[in-house]
N, CA, C and O atoms as a GROMACS GRO file, in nm:
protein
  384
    1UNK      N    1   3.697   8.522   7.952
    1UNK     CA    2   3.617   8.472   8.062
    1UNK      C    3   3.481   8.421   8.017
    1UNK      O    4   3.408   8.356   8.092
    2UNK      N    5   3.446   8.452   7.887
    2UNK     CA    6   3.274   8.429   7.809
    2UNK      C    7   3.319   8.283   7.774
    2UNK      O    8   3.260   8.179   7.803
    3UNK      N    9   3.412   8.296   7.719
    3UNK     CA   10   3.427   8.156   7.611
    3UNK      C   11   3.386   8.040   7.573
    3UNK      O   12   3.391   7.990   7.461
    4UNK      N   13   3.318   7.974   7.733
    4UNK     CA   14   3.223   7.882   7.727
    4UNK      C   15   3.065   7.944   7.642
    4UNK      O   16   3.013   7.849   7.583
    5UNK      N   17   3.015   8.023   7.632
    5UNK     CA   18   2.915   8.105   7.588
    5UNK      C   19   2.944   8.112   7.428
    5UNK      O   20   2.852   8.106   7.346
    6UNK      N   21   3.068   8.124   7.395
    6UNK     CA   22   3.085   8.141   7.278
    6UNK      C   23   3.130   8.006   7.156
    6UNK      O   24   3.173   8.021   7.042
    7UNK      N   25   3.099   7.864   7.239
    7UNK     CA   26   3.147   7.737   7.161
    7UNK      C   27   3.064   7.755   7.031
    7UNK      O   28   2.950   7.802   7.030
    8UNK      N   29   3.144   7.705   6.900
    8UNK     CA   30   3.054   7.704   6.778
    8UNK      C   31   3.084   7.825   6.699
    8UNK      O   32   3.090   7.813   6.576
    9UNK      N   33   3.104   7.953   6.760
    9UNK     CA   34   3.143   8.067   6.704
    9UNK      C   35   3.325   8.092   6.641
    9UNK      O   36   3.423   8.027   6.678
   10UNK      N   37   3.324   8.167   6.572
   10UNK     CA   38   3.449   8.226   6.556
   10UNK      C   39   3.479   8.400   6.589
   10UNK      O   40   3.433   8.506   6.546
   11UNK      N   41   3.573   8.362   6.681
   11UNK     CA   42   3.609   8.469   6.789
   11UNK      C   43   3.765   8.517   6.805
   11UNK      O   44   3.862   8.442   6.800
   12UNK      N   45   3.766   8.608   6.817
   12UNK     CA   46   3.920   8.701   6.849
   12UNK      C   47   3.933   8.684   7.005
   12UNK      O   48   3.854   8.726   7.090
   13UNK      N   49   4.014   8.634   7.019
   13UNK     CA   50   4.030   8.590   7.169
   13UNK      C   51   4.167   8.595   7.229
   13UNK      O   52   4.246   8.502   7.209
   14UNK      N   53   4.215   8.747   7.337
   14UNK     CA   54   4.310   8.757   7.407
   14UNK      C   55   4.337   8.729   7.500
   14UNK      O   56   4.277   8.778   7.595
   15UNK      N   57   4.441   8.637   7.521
   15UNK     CA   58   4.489   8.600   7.673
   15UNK      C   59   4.615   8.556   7.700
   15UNK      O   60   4.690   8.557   7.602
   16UNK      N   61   4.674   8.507   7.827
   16UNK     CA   62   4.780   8.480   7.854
   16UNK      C   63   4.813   8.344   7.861
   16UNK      O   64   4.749   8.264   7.929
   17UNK      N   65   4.944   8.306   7.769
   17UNK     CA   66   4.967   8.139   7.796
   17UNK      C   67   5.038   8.164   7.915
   17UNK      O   68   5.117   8.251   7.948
   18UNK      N   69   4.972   8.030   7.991
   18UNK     CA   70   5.008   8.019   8.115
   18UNK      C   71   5.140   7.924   8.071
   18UNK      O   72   5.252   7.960   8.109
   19UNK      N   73   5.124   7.810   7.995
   19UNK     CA   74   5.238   7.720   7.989
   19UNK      C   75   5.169   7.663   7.795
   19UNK      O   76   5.070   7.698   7.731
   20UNK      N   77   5.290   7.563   7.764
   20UNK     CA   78   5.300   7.488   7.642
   20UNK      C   79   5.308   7.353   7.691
   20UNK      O   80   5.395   7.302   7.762
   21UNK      N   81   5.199   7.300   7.639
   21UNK     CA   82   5.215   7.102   7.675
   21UNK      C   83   5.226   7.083   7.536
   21UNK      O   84   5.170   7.158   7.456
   22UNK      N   85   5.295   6.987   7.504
   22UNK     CA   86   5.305   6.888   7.411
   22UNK      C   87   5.191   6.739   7.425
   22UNK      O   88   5.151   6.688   7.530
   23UNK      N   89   5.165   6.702   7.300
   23UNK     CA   90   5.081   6.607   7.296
   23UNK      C   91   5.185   6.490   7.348
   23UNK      O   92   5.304   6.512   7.369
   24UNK      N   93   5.121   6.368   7.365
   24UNK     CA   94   5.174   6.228   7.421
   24UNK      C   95   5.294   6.177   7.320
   24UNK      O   96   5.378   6.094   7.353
   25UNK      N   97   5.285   6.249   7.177
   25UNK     CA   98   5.374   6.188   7.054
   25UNK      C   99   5.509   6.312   7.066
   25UNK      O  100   5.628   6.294   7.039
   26UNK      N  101   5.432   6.454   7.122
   26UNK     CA  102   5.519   6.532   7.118
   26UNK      C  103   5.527   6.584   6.950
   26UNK      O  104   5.620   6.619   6.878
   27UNK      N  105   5.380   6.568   6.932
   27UNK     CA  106   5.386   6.652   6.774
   27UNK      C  107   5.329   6.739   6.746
   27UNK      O  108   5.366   6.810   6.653
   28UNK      N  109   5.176   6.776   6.846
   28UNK     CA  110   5.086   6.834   6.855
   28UNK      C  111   5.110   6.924   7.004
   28UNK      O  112   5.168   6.885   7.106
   29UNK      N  113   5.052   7.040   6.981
   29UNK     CA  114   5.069   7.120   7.102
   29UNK      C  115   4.932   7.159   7.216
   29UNK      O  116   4.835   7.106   7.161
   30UNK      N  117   4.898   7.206   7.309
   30UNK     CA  118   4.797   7.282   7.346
   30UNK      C  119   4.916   7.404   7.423
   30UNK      O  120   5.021   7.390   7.485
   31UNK      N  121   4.820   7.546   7.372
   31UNK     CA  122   4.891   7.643   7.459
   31UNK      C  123   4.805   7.690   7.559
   31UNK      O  124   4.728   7.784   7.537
   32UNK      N  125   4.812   7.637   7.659
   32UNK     CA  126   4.743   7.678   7.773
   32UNK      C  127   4.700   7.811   7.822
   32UNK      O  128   4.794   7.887   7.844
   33UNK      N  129   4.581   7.858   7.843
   33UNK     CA  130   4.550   7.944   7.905
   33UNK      C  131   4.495   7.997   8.042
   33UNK      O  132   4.495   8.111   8.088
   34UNK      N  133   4.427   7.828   8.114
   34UNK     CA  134   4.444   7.830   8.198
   34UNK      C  135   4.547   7.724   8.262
   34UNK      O  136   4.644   7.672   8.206
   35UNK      N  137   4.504   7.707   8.381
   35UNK     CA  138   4.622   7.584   8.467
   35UNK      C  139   4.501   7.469   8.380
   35UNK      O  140   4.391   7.473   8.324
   36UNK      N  141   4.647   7.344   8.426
   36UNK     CA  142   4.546   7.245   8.403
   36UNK      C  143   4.609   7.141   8.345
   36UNK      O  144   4.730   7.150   8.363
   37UNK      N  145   4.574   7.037   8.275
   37UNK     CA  146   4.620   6.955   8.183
   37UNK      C  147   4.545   7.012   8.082
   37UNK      O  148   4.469   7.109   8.085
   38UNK      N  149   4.586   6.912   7.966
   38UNK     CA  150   4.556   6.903   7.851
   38UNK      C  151   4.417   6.888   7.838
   38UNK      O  152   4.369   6.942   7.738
   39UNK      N  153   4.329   6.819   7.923
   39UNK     CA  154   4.184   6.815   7.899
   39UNK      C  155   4.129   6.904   7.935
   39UNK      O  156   4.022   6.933   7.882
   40UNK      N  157   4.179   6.974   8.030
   40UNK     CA  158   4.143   7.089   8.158
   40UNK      C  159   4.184   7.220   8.056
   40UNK      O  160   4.260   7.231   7.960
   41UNK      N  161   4.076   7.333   8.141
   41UNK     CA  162   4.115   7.433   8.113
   41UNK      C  163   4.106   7.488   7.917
   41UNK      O  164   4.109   7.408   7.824
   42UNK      N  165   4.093   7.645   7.904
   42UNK     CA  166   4.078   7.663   7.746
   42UNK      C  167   4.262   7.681   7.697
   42UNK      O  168   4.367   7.714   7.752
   43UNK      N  169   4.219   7.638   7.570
   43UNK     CA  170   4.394   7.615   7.532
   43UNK      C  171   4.313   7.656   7.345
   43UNK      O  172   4.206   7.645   7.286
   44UNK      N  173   4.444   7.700   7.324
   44UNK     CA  174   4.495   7.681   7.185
   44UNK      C  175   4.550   7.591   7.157
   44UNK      O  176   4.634   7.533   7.225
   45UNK      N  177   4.496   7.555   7.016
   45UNK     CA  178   4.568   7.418   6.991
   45UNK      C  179   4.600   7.373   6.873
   45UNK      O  180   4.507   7.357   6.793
   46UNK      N  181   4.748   7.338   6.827
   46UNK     CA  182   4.778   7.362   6.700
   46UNK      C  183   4.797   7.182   6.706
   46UNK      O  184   4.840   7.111   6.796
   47UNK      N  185   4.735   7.141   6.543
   47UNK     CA  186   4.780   6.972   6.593
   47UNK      C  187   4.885   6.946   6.485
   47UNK      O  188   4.939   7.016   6.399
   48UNK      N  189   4.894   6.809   6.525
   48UNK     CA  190   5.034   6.802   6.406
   48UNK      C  191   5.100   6.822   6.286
   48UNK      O  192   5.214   6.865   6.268
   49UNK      N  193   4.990   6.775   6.176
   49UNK     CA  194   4.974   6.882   6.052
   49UNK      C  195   4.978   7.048   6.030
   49UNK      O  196   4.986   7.106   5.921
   50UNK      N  197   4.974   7.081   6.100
   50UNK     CA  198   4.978   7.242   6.131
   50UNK      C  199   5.074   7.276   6.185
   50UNK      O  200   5.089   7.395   6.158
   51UNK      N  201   5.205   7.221   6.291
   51UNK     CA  202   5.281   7.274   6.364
   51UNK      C  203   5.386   7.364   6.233
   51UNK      O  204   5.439   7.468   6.273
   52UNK      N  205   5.406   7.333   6.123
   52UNK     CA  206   5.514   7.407   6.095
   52UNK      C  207   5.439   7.508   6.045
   52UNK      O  208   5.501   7.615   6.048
   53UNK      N  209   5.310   7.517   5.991
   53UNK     CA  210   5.247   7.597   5.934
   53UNK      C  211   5.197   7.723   5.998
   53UNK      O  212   5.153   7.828   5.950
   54UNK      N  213   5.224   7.670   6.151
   54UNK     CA  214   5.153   7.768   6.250
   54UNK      C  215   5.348   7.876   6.316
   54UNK      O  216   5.361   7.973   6.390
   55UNK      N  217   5.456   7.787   6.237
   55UNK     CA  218   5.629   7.841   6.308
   55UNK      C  219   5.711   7.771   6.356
   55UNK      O  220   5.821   7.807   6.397
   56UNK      N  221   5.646   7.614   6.358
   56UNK     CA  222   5.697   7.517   6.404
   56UNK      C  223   5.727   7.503   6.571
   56UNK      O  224   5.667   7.587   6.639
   57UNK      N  225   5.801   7.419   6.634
   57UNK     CA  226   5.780   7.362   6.736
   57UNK      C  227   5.874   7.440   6.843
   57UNK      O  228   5.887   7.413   6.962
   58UNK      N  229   5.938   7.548   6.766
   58UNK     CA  230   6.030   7.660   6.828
   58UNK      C  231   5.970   7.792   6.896
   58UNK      O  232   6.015   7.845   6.998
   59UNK      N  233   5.875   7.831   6.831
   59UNK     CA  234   5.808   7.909   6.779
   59UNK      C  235   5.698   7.888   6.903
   59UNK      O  236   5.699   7.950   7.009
   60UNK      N  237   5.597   7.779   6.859
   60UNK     CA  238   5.488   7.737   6.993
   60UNK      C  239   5.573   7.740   7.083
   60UNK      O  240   5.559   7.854   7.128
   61UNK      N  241   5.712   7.653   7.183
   61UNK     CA  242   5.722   7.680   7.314
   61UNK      C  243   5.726   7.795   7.338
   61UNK      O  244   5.667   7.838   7.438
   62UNK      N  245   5.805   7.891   7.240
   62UNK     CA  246   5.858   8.031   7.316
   62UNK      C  247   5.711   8.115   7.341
   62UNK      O  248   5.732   8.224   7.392
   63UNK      N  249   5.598   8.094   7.321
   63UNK     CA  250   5.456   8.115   7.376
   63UNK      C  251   5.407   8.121   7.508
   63UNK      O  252   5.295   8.168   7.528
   64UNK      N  253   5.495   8.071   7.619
   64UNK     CA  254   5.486   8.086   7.707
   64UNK      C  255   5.501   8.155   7.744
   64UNK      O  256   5.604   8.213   7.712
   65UNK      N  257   5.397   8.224   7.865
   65UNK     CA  258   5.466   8.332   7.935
   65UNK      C  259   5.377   8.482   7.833
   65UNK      O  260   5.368   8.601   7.864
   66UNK      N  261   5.347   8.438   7.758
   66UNK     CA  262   5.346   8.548   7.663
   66UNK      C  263   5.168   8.577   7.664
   66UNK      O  264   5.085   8.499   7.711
   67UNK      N  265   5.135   8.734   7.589
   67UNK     CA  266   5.016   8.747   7.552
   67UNK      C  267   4.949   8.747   7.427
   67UNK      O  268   4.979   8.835   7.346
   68UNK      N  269   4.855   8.655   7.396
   68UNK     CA  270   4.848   8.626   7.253
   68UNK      C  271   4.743   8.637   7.187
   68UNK      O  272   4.655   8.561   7.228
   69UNK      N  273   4.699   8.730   7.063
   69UNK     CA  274   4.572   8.740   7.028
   69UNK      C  275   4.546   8.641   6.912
   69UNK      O  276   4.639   8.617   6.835
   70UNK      N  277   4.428   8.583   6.897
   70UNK     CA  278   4.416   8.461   6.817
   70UNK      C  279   4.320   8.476   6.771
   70UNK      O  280   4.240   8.520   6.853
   71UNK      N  281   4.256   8.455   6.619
   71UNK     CA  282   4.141   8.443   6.539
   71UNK      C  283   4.072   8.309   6.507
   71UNK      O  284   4.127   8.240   6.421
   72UNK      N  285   3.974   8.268   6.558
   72UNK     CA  286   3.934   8.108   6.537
   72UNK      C  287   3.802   8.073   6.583
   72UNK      O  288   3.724   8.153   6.635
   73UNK      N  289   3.777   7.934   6.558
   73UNK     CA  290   3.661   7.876   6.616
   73UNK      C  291   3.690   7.792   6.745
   73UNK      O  292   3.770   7.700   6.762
   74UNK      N  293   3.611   7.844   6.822
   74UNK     CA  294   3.615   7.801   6.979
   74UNK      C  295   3.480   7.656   6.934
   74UNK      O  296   3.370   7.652   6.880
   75UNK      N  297   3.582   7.551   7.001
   75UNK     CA  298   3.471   7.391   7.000
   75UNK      C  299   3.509   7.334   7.138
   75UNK      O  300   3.609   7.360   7.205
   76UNK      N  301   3.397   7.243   7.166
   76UNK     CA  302   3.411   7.160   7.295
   76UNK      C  303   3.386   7.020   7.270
   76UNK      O  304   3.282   6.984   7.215
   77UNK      N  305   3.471   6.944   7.306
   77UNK     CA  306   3.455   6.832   7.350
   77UNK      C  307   3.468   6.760   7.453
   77UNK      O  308   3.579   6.754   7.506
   78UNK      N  309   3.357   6.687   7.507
   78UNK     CA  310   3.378   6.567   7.631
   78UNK      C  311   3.545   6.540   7.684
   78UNK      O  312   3.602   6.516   7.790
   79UNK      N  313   3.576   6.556   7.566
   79UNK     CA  314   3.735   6.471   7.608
   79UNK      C  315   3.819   6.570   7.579
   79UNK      O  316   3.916   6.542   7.649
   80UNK      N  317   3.845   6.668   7.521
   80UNK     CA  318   3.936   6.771   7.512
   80UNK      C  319   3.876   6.917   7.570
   80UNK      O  320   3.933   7.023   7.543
   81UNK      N  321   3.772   6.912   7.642
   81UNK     CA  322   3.709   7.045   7.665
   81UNK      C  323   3.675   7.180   7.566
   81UNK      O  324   3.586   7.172   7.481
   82UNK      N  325   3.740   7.284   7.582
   82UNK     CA  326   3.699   7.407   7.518
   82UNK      C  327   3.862   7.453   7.476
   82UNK      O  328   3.952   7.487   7.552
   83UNK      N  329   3.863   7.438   7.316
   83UNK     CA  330   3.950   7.470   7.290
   83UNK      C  331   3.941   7.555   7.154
   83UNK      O  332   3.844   7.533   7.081
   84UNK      N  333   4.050   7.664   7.110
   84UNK     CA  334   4.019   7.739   6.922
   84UNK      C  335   4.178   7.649   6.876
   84UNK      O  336   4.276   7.635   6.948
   85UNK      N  337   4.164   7.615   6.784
   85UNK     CA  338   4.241   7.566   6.684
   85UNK      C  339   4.268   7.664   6.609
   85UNK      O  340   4.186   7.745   6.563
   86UNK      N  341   4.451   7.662   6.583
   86UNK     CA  342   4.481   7.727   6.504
   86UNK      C  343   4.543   7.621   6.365
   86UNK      O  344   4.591   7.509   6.388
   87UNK      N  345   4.533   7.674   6.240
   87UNK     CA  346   4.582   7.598   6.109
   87UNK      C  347   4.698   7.664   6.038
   87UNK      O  348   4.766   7.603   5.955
   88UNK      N  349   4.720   7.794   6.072
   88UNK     CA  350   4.819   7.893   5.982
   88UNK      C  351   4.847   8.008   6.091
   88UNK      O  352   4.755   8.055   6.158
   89UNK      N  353   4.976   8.047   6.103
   89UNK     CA  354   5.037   8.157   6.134
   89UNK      C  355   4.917   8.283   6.141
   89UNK      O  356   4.881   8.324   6.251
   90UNK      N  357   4.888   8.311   6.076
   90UNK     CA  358   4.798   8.432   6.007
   90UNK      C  359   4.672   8.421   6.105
   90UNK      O  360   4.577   8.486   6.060
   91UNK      N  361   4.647   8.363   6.215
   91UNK     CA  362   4.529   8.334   6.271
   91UNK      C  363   4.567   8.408   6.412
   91UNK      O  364   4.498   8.469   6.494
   92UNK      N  365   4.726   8.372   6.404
   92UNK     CA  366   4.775   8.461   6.505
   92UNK      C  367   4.789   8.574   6.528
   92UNK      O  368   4.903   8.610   6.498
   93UNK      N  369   4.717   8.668   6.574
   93UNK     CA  370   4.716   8.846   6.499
   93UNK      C  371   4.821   8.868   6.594
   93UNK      O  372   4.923   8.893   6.531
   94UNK      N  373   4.844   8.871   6.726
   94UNK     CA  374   4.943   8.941   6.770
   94UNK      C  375   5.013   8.836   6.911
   94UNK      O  376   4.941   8.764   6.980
   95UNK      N  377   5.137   8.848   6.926
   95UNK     CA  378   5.196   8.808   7.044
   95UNK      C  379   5.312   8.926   7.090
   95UNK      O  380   5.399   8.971   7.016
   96UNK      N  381   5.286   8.967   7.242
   96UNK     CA  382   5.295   9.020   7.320
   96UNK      C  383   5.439   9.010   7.455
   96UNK      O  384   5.439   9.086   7.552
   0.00000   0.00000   0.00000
């Protein structure tokens, strides 16, 4: 619920994916945490270079629904809002 407070930092951050969007190419993911689109709302977000690194594209959908603890840097942008990027599996401490 801080998370906006915490852009710029690297933070352990638990919550619930609400849903899994796929990017426009369908290569890149956001895992949603709140409702929303893709610009909307804080999401995890693994991009395309990373999807197999992070379990591949099997792996991110079945995220839904689920509770997930994540290690990362929370950033904002104009156009993608408030999101932590993940690069490797290992960032993922726990799913639920």
């Amino acid at each position: 619920e801080n998370y906006r407070s915490r852009a710029g930092q690297v933070v352990v951050f638990e919550g619930r994916c609400v849903r899994v969007l796929p990017s426009r190419r369908g290569t890149a993911y956001a895992v949603m945490f709140e409702d929303g689109g893709w610009t909307e709302g804080f999401k995890l977000v693994i991009r395309t270079g990373f999807v197999s690194e992070v379990g591949g594209a099997h792996f991110i959908r079945s995220l839904a629904g689920r509770t997930l603890r994540v290690r990362g840097l929370i950033t904002h942008s104009r156009v993608f809002g408030y999101e932590i990027t993940v690069t490797t599996r290992s960032m993922i401490l726990g799913v639920s």
